[in-house]
C-alpha positions, 0 to 999 in steps of 0.5 A: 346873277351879276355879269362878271367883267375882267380888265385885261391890261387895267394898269394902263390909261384905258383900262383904269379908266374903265374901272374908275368907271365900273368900281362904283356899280353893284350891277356888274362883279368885277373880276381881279387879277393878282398884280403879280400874276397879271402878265402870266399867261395862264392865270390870264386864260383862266380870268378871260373864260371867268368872264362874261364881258372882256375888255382888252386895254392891250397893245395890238399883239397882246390883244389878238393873244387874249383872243386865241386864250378864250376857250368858250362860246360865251365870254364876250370881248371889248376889244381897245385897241386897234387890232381888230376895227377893220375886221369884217368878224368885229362890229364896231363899237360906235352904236349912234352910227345907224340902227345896225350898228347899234343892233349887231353891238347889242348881239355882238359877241366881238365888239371893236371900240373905236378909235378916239382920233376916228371917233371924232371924224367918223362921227361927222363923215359917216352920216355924210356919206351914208346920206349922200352929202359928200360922195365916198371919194371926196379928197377929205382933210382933218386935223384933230388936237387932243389932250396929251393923256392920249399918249398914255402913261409915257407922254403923261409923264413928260408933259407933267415933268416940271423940268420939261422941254418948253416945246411943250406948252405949244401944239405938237404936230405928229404923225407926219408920215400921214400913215397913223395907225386910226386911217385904216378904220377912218377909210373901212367905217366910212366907207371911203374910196381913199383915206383922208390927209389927217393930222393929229396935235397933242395940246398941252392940256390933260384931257379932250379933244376936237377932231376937225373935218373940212369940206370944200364945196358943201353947203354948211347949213345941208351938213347941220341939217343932216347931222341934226337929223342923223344924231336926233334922240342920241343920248351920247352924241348931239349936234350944237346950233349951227355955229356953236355957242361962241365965236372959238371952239375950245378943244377941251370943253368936253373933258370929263365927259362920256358924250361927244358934240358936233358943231358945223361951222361954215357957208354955202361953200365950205363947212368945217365940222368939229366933234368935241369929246374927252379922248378918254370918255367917248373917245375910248373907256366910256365909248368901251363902257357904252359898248358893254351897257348895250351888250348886257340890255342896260341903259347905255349912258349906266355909269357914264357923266354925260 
């Protein structure tokens, strides 16, 4: 019998495109809800105990109220949003971090996905840290520039509007406050004893991002020796030749894919590392598509454009 998959919140920009990337496959029966009664609380409860896989494309409140409607030991949850990625009850969903992730994903009946901005920078510093690169309190800096489809159907809307600010053809610095919301999962993943300065910039461009680490005093060629061997024989994630392919990384290389790539860049003395992916594809539906792949024993990379 097939597993039954329910989107909880598939209107928005996660969540189709999660669909987009389930339509098409015969291997799993995707559950839909009336249009209608897609906000009714108890035609939702009803989907959610149908479902064998859950995926949550909500806001943080929404998501812990689909949690608390789950009524069954059965029913398995994807959960998109930030609500519950530093919850010691979640396992979070970036299986290429170490056998165990990936281990208690595959068991999980609770997974986190992570973060698209954290994605980029736990990708490079969890290794790091884990093989004792850089210690647990380095004073770490990152800046990471996505496509504006990040920002969701709102943002979507300004920066295709033909009568828009001309602001925004340029970078768009925000955050400013240093306190956005993907710190927290950045600091308890990694296992850092405080969290990074980091800056995120919308780009003016649909889809992609690159997601910078710099790293004072670290040998450029240790850090590429050490993520080479961390990421070897990953289908999702991979490590370029030292230095990449060309002298200037282009935040959008990677859109349209469900894979992330890292290039290490540097000297004996300072080493920037840039994870490469689409916001959209490893950054949060095809990394939440991953997640189910590995839940229900299937090839992880089924359906996804690596």
């Amino acid at each position: 019998m097939k597993p039954k998959v329910y989107i909880d919140g598939k209107e928005g920009t996660t969540g189709l495109q999660i669909y987009e990337r389930l339509g098409g496959r015969d291997d799993v029966e995707l559950l839909l809800i009336d249009e209608d009664k897609r906000k009714d609380t108890e035609e939702r409860r009803k989907f959610l105990n149908a479902a064998d896989i859950v995926f949550l494309c909500l806001p943080d409140a929404a998501a812990r109220e689909a949690v608390s409607l789950i009524e069954n030991d059965h029913t398995r949850v994807i959960d998109a949003s930030t609500a519950h990625r530093t919850e010691p009850d979640w396992d979070y969903g970036f299986a290429e971090l170490s056998g165990a992730h990936r281990a208690a994903i595959a068991a999980s009946g609770r997974v986190a996905n992570p973060g698209c901005h954290a994605s980029g920078f736990i990708s490079s510093v969890y290794p790091l840290v884990a093989q004792d690169v850089i210690p647990a309190d380095s004073a770490l800096t990152c800046f990471s520039q996505t496509g504006y489809s990040g920002g969701g159907k709102k943002m979507i809307a300004e920066y295709q509007d033909a009568d828009r600010d001309a602001r925004y053809a340029s970078g768009r610095i925000y955050g400013l406050n240093l306190k956005h919301k993907h710190l927290p999962e950045m600091e308890y993943v990694c296992g850092l004893v405080q969290p990074p300065v980091f800056v995120p910039v919308v780009g003016d461009f649909y889809k992609g991002m690159a997601t910078t680490v710099m790293l004072p005093g670290v040998d450029a060629h240790l850090v590429h020796e050490t993520l080479a061997a961390h990421y070897e024989g990953q289908k999702l994630v991979c490590v370029a030749p030292f230095g990449g392919d060309e002298p200037v990384i282009y935040a959008n290389t990677m859109a349209g894919h469900d894979s992330l790539q890292l290039i290490v860049c540097g000297h004996a003395e300072q080493t920037i590392v840039t994870a490469l992916f689409d916001n959209l594809g490893k950054g949060a539906s095809g990394a939440a598509v991953q997640n189910m792949n590995i839940m229900l024993g299937l090839d992880e990379d089924t359906g996804l454009t690596v």
